[in-house]
VEXDRENVO-794718 format. One line per field, with one value per residue: residue number from 0; residue in one letter; chain; x, y, z of N, C-alpha, C in turn. Coordinates in nm, 2 decimals. Layout:
% residues N
doti <- c(NUM, ...)
nuza <- c(A, ...)
lodo <- c(A, ...)
n_x <- c(X, ...)
n_y <- c(Y, ...)
n_z <- c(Z, ...)
ca_x <- c(X, ...)
ca_y <- c(Y, ...)
ca_z <- c(Z, ...)
c_x <- c(X, ...)
c_y <- c(Y, ...)
c_z <- c(Z, ...)
***
This chain:
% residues 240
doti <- c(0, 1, 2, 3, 4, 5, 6, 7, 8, 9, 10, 11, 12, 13, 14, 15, 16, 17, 18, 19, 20, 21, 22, 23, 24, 25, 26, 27, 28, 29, 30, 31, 32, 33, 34, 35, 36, 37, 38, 39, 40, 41, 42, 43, 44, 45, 46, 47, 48, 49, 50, 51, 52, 53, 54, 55, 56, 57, 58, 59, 60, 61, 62, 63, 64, 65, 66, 67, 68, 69, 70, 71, 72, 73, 74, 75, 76, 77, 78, 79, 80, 81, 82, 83, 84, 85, 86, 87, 88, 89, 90, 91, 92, 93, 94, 95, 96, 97, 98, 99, 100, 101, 102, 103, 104, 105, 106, 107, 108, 109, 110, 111, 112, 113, 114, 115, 116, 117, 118, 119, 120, 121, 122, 123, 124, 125, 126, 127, 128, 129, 130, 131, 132, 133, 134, 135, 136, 137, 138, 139, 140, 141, 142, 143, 144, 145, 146, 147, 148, 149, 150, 151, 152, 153, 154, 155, 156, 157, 158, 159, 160, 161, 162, 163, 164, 165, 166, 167, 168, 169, 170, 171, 172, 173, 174, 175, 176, 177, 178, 179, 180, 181, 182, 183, 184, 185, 186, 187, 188, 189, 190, 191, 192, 193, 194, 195, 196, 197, 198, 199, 200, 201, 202, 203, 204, 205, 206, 207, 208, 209, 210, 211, 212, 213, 214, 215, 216, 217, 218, 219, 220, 221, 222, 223, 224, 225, 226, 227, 228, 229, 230, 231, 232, 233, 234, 235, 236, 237, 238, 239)
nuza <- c(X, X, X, X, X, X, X, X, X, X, X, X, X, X, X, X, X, X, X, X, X, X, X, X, X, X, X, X, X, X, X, X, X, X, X, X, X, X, X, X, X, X, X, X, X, X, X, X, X, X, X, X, X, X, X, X, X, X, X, X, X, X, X, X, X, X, X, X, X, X, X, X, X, X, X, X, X, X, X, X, X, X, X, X, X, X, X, X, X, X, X, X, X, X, X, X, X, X, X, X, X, X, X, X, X, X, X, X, X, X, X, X, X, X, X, X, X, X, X, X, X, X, X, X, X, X, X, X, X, X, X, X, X, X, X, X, X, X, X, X, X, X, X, X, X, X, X, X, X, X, X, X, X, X, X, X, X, X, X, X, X, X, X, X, X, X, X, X, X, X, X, X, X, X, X, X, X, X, X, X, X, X, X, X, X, X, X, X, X, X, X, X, X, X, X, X, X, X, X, X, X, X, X, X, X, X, X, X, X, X, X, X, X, X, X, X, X, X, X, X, X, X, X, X, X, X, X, X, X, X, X, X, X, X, X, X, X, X, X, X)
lodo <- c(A, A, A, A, A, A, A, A, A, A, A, A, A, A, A, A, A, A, A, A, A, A, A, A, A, A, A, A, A, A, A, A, A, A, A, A, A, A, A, A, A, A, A, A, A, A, A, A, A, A, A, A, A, A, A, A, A, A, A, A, A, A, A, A, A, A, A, A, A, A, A, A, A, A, A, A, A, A, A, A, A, A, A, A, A, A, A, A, A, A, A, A, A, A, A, A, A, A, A, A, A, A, A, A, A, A, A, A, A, A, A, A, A, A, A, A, A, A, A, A, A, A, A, A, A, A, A, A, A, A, A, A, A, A, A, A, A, A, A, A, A, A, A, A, A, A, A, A, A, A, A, A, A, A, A, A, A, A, A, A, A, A, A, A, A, A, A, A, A, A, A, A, A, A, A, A, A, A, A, A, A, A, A, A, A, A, A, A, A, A, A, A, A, A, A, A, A, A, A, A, A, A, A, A, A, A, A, A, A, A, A, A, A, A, A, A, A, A, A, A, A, A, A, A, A, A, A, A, A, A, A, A, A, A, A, A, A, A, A, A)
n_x <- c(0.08, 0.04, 0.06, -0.07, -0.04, -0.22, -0.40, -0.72, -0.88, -0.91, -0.64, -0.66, -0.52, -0.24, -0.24, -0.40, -0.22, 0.03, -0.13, -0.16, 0.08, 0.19, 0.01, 0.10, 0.36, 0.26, 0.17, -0.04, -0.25, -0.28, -0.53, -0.46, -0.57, -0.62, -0.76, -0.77, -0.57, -0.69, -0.78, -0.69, -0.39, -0.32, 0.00, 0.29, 0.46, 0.55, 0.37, 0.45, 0.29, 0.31, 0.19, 0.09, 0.28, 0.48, 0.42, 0.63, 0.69, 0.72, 1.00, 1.13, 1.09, 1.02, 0.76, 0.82, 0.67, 0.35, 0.10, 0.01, -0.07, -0.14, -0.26, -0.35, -0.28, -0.01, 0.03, -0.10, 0.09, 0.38, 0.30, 0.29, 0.55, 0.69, 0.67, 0.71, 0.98, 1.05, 0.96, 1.14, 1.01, 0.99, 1.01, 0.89, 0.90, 0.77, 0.82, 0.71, 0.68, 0.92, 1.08, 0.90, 1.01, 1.26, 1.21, 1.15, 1.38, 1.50, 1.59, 1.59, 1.42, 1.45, 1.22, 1.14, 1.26, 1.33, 1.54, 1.76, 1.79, 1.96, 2.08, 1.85, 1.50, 1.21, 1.00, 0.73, 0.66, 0.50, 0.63, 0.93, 1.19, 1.34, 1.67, 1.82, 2.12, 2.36, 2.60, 2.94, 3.04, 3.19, 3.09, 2.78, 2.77, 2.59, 2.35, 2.03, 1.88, 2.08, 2.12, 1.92, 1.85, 2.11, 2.45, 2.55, 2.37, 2.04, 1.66, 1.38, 1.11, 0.94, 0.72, 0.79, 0.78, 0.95, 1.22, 1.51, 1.66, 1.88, 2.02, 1.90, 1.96, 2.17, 2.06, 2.16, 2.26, 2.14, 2.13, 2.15, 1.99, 2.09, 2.17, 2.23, 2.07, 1.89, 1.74, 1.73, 1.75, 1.87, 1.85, 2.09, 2.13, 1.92, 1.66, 1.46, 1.46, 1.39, 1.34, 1.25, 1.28, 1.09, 0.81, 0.78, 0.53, 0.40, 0.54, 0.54, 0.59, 0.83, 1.06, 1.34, 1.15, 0.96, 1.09, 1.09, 0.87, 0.91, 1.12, 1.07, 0.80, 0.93, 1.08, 0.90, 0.75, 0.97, 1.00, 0.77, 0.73, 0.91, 0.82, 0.58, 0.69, 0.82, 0.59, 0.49, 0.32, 0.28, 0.17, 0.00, 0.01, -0.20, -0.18, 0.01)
n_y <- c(-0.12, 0.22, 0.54, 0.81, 1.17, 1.48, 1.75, 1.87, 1.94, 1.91, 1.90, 1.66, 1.50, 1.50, 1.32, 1.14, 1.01, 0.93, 0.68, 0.55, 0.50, 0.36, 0.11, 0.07, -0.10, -0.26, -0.23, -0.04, 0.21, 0.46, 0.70, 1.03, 1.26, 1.65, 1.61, 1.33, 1.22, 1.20, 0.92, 0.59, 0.45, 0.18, 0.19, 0.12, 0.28, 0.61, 0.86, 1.20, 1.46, 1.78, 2.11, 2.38, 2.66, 2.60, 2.71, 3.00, 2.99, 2.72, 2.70, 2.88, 3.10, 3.51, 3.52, 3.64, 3.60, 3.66, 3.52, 3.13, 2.94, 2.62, 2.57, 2.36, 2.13, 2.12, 2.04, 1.77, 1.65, 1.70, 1.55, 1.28, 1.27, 1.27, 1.07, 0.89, 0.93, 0.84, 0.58, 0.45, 0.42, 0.40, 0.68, 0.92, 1.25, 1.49, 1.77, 2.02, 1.85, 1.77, 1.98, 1.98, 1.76, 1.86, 2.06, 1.91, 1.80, 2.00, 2.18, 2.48, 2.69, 2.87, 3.11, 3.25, 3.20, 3.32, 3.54, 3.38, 3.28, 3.26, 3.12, 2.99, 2.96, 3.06, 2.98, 2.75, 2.46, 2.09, 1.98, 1.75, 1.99, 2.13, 2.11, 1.83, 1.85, 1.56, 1.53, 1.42, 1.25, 1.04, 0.98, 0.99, 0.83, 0.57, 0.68, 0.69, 0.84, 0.87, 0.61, 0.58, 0.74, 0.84, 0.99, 1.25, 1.51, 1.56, 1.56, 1.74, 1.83, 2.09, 2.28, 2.47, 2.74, 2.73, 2.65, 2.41, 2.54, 2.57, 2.28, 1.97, 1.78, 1.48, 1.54, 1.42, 1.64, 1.50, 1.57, 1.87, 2.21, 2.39, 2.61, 2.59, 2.52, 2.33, 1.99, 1.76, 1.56, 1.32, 1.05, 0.85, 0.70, 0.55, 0.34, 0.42, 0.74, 0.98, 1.30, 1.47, 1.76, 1.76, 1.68, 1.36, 1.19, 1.27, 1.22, 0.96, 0.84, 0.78, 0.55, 0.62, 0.77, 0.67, 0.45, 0.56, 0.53, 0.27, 0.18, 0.25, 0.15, -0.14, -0.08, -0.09, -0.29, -0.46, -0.39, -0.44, -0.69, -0.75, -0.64, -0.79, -1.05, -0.99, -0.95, -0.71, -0.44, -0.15, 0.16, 0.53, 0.77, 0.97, 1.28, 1.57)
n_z <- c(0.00, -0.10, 0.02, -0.11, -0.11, -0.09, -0.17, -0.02, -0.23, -0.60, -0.81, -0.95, -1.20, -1.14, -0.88, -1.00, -1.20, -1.03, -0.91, -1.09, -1.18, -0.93, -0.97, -1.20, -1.15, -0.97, -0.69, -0.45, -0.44, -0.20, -0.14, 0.07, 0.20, 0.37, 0.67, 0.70, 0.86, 1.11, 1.10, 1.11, 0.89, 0.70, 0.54, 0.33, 0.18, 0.08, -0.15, -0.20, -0.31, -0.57, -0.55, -0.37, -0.23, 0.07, 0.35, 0.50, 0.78, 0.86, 0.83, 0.98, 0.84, 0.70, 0.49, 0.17, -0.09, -0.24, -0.05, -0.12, 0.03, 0.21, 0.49, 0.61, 0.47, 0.45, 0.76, 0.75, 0.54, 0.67, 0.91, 0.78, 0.66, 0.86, 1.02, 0.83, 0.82, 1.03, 1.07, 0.89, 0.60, 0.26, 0.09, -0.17, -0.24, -0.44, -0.63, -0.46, -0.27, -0.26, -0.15, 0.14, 0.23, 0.26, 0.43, 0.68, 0.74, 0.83, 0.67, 0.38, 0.20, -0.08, -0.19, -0.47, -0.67, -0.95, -0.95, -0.94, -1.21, -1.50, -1.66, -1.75, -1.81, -1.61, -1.76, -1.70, -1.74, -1.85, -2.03, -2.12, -2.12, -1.99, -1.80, -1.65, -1.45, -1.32, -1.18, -1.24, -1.03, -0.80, -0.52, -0.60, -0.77, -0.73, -0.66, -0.66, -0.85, -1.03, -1.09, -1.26, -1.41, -1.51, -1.53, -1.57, -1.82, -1.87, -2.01, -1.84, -1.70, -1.55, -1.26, -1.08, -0.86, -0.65, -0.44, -0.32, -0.12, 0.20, 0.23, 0.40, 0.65, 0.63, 0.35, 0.04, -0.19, -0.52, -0.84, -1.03, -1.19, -1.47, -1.35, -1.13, -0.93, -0.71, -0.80, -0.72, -0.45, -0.20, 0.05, 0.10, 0.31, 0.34, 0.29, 0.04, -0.02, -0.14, -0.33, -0.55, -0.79, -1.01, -1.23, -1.23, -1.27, -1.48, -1.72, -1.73, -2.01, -2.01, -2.00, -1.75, -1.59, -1.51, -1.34, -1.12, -0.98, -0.95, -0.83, -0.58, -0.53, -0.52, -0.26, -0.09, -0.13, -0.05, 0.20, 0.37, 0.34, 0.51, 0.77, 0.80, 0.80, 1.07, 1.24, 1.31, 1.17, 0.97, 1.00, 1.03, 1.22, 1.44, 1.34, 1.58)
ca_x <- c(0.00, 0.12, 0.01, 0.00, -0.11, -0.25, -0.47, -0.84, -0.97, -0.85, -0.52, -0.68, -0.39, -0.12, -0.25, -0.42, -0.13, 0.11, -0.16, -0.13, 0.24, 0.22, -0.08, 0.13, 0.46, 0.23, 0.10, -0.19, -0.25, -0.42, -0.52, -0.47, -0.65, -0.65, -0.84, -0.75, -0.47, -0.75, -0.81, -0.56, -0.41, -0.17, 0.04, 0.45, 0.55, 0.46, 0.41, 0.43, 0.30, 0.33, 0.12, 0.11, 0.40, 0.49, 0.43, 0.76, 0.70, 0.79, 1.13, 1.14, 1.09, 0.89, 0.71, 0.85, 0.62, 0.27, 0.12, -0.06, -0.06, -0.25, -0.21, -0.39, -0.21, 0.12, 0.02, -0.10, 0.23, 0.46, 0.30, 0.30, 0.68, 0.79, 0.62, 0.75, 1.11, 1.05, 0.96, 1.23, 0.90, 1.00, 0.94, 0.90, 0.85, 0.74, 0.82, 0.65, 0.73, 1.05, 1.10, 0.84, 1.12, 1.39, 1.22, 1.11, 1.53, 1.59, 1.68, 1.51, 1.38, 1.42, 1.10, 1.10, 1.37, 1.37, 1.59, 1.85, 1.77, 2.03, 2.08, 1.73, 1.36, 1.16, 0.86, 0.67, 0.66, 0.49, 0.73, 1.08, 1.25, 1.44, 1.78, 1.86, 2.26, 2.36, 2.76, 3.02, 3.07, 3.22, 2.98, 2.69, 2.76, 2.49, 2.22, 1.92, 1.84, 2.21, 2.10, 1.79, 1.85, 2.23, 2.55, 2.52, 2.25, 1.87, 1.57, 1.33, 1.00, 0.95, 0.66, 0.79, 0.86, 1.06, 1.30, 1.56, 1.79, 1.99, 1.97, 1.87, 2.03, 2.14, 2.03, 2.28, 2.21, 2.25, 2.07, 2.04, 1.98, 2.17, 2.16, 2.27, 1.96, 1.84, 1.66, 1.71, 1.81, 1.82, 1.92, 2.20, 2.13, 1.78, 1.63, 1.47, 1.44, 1.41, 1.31, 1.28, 1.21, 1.06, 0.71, 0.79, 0.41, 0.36, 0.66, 0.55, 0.58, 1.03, 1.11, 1.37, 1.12, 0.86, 1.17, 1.11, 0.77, 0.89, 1.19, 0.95, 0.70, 0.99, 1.14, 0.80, 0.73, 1.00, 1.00, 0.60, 0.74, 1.02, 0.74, 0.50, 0.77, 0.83, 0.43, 0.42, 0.23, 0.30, 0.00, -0.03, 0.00, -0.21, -0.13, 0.02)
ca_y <- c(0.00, 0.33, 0.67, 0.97, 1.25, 1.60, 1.84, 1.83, 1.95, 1.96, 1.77, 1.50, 1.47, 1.43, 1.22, 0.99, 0.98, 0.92, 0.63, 0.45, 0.48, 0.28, 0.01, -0.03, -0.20, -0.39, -0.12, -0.04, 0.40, 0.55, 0.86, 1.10, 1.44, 1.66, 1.56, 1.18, 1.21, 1.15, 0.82, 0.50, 0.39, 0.09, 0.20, 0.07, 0.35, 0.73, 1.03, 1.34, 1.54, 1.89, 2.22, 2.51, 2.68, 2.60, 2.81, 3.00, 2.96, 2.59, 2.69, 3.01, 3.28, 3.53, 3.58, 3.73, 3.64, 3.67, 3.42, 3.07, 2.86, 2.54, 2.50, 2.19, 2.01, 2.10, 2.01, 1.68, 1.61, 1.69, 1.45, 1.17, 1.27, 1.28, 0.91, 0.81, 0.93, 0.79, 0.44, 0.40, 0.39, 0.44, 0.78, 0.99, 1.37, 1.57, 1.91, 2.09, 1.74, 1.75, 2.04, 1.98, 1.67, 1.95, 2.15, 1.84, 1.75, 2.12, 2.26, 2.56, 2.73, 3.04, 3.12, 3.27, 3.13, 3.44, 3.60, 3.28, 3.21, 3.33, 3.05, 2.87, 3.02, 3.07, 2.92, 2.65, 2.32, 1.96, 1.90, 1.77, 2.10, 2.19, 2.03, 1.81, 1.77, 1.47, 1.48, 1.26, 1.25, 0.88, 0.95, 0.99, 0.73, 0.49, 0.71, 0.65, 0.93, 0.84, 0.48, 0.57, 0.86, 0.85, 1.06, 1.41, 1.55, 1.48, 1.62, 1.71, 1.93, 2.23, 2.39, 2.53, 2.90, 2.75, 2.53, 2.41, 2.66, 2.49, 2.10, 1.89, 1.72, 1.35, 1.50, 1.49, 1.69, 1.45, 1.68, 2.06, 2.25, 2.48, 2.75, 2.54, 2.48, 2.18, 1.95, 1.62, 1.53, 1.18, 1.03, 0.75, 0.59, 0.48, 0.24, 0.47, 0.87, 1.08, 1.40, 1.57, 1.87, 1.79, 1.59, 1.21, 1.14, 1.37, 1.17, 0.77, 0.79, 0.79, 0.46, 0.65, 0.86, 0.53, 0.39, 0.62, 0.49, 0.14, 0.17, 0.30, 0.01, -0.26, -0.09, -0.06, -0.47, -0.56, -0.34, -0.51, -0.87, -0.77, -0.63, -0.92, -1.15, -0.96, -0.92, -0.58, -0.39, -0.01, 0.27, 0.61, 0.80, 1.07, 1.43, 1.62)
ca_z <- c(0.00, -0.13, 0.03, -0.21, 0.00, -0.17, -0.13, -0.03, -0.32, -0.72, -0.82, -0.98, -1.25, -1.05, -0.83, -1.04, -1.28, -0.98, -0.87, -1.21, -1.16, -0.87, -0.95, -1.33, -1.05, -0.89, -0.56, -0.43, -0.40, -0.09, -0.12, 0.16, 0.21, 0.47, 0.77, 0.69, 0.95, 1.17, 1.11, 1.08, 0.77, 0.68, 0.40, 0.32, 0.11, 0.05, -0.26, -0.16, -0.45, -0.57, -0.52, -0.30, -0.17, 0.17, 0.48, 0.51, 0.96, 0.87, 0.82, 1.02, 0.78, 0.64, 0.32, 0.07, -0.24, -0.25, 0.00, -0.15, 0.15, 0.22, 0.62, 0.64, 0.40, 0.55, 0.86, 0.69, 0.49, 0.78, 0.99, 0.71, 0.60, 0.99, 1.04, 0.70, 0.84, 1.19, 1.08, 0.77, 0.51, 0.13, 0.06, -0.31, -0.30, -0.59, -0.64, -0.30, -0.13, -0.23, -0.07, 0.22, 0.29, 0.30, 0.56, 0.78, 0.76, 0.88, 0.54, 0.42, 0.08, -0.17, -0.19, -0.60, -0.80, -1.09, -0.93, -0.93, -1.30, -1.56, -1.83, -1.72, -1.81, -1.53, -1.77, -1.66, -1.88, -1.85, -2.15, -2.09, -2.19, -1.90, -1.80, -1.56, -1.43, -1.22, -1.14, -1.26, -0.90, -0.73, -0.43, -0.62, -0.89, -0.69, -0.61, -0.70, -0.95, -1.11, -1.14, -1.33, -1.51, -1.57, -1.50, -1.73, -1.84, -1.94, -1.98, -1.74, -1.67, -1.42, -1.26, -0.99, -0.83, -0.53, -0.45, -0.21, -0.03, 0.28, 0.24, 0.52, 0.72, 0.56, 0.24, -0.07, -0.37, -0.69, -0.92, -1.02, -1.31, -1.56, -1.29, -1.03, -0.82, -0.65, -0.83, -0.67, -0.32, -0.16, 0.17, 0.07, 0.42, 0.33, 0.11, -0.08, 0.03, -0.27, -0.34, -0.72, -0.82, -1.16, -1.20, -1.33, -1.30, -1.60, -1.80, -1.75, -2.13, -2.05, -1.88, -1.65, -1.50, -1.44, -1.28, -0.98, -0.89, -1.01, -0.73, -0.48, -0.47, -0.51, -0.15, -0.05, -0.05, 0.09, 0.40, 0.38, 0.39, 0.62, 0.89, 0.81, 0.93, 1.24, 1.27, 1.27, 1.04, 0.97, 1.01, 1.01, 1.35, 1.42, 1.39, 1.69)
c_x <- c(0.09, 0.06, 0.04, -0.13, -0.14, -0.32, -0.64, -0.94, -0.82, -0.70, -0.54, -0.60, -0.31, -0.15, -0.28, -0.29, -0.02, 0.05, -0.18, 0.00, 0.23, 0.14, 0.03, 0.27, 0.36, 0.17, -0.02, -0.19, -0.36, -0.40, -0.52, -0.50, -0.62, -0.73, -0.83, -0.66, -0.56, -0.81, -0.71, -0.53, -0.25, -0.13, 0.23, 0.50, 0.50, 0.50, 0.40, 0.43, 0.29, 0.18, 0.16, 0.22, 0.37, 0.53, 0.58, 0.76, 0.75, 0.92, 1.20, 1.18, 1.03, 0.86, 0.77, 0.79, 0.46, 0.21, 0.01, 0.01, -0.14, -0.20, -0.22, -0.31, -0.09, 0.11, 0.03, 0.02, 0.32, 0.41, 0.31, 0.44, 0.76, 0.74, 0.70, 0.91, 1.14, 1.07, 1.04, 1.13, 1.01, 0.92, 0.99, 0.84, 0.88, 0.77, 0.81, 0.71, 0.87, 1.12, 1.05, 0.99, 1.25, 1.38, 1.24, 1.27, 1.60, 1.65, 1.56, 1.49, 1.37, 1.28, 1.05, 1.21, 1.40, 1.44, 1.78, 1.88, 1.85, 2.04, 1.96, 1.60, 1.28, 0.96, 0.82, 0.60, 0.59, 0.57, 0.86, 1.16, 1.31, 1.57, 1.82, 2.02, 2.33, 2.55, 2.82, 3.09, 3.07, 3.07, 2.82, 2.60, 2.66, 2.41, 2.10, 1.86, 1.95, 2.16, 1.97, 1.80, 2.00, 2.30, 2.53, 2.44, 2.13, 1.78, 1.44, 1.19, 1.01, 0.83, 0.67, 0.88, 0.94, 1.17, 1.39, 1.69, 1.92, 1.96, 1.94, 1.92, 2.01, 2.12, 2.16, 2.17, 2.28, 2.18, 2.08, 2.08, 2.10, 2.23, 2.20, 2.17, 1.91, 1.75, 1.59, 1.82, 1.77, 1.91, 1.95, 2.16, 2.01, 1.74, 1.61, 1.42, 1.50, 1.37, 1.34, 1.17, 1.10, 0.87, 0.72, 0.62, 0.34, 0.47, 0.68, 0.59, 0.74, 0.99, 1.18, 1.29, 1.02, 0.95, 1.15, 1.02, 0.80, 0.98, 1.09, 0.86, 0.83, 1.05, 1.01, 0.74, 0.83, 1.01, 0.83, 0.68, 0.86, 0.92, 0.67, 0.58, 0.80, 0.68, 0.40, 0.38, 0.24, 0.14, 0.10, -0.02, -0.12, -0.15, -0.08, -0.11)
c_y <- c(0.12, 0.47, 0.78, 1.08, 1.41, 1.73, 1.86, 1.82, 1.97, 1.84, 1.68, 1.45, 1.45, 1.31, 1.13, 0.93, 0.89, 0.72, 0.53, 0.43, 0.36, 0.15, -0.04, -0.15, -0.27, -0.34, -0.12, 0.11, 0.37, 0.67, 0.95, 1.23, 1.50, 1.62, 1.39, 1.13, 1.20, 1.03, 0.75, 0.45, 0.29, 0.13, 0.15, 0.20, 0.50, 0.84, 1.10, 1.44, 1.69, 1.98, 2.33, 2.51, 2.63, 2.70, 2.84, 2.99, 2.86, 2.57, 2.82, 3.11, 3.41, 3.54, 3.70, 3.72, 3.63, 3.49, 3.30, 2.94, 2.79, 2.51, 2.38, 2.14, 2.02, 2.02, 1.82, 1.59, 1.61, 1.60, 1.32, 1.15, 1.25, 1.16, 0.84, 0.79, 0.86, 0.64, 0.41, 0.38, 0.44, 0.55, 0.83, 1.15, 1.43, 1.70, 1.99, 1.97, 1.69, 1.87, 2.07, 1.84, 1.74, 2.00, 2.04, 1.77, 1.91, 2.21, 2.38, 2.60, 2.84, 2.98, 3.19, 3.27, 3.24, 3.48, 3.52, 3.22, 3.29, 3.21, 2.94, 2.96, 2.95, 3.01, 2.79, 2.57, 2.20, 1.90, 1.88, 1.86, 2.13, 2.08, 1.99, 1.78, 1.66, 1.48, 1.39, 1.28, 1.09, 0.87, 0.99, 0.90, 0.61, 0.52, 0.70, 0.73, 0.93, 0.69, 0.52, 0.65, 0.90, 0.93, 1.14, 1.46, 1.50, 1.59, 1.61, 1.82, 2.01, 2.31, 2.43, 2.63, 2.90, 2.66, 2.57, 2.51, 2.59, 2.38, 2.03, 1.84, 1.58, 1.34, 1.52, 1.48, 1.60, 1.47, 1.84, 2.06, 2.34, 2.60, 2.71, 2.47, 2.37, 2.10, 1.80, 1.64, 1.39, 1.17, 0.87, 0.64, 0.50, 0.38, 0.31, 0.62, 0.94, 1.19, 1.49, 1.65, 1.90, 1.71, 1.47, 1.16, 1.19, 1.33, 1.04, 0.78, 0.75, 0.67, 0.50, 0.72, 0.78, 0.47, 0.43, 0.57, 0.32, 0.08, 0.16, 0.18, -0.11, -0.22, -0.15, -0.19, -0.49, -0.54, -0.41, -0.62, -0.88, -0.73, -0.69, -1.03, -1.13, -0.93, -0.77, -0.50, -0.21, 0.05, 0.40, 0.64, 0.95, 1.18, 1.47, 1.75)
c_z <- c(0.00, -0.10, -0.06, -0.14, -0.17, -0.13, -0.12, -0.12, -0.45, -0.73, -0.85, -1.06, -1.21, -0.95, -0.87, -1.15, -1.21, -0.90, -1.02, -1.19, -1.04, -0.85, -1.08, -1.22, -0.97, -0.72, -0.59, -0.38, -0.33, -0.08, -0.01, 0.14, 0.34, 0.54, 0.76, 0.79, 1.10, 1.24, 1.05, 0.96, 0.74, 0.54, 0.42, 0.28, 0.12, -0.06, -0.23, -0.30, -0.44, -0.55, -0.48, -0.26, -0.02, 0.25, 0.51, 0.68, 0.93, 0.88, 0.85, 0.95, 0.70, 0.53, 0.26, -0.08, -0.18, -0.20, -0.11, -0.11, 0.13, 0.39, 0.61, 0.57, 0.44, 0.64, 0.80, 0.62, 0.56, 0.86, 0.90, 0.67, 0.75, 1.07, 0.94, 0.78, 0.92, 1.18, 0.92, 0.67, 0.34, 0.10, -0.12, -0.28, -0.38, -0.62, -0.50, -0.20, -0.14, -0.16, 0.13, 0.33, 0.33, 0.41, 0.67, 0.82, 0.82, 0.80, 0.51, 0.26, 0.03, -0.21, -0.35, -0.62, -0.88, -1.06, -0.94, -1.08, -1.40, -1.66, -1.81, -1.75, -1.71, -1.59, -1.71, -1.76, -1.81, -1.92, -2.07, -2.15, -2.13, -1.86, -1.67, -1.54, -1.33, -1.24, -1.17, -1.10, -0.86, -0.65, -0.49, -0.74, -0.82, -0.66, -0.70, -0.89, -1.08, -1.17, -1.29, -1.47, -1.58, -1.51, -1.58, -1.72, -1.90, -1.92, -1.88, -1.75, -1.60, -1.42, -1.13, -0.98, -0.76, -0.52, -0.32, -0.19, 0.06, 0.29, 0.38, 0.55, 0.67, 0.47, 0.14, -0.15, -0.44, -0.78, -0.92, -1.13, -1.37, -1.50, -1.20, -0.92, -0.86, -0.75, -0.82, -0.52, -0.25, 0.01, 0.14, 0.17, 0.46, 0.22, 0.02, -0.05, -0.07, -0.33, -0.47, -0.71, -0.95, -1.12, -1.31, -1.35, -1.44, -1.73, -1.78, -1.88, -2.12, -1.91, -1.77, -1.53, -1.45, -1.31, -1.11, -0.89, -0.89, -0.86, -0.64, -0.39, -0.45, -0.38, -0.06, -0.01, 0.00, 0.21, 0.40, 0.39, 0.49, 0.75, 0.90, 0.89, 1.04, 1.32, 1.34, 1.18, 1.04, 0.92, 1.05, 1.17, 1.38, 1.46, 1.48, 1.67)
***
């Protein structure tokens, strides 16, 4: 069982796209909304998909663009990404949740990119038109986004105004773009803790970027038949 969390209303493209992604490997998507963090839910793995900016309090500081905040769903996503972290779960965030995974590691976020953008347009694409670079870097020659997507460059999508600032603690960058900014971050020390900037659910048609939800579910059973055998079963905590 695969949680992909969202927003209580609207988003039905991403999320259903992101919940074919994970039924074509062989998962099962549950969708989470706000107010769902109310009641219990067994899931192995979790999406954290894109949207609203996030509340700059989460990362102590103030607005500086024109605000479009979703509290609830913060609230919602930080308690599902700070359970996800707590109990080793296979996590994937999406754009906002790959940043929302930055804050909840202590890292923090430019809050409008234009000002950072000099050989990158600040348009916003579903197409793969923008560029991703991954390091010929030793220590990054196994990560996950390297495995998948290669050493160099590739193409990629982008609809986002924000992105990550100071990385989180545990995270390495093995992605950014033309400009330098973040566009992948992973945690090496996990099975599978991954965080892109781009939206792969809007690019099943490229095997590398299927690969992500393909990873995802395959950590995602075996941490399931590794807590079957110890007969515990992973859920959902509620909210503080």
């Amino acid at each position: 069982m695969i949680a992909i969390t969202g927003p209580r209303r609207g988003a039905v493209g991403p999320r259903t796209l992101a919940a074919l992604a994970i039924r074509l490997y062989g998962g099962r998507p549950l969708q989470l909304r706000p107010g769902d963090e109310e009641r219990r839910h067994e899931y192995h793995g979790v999406v954290v998909t894109g949207g609203h900016d996030i509340e700059p309090v989460l990362y102590a500081a103030e607005p500086e663009v024109e605000p479009n905040y979703d509290t609830a769903r913060d609230a919602l996503e930080t308690a599902v990404i700070r359970d996800a972290l707590r109990r080793g779960l296979p996590l994937l965030g999406i754009c906002r949740g790959a940043q929302l995974l930055n804050v909840c590691r202590g890292g923090s976020l430019f809050q409008d990119l234009r000002f950072l953008r000099h050989k990158t347009s600040h348009r916003r694409t579903l197409l793969p038109l923008k560029t991703l670079c991954v390091p010929q870097d030793p220590t990054i020659a196994q990560s996950v986004v390297a495995r998948l997507l290669g050493r160099g460059c590739s193409r990629i999508n982008s609809l986002h105004n924000q992105g990550i600032d100071r990385v989180g603690t545990g995270l390495l960058v093995t992605g950014r773009d033309l400009d330098g900014i973040v566009q992948a971050v992973e945690d090496p020390s996990q099975c599978f803790l991954v965080g892109v900037q781009w939206h792969p659910e809007f690019l099943l048609y490229l095997g590398s970027q299927r690969g992500l939800f393909r990873e995802l579910v395959k950590s995602a059973r075996t941490l399931c038949k590794d807590t079957t055998n110890e007969g515990d079963h992973p859920r959902t905590e509620r909210a503080p």
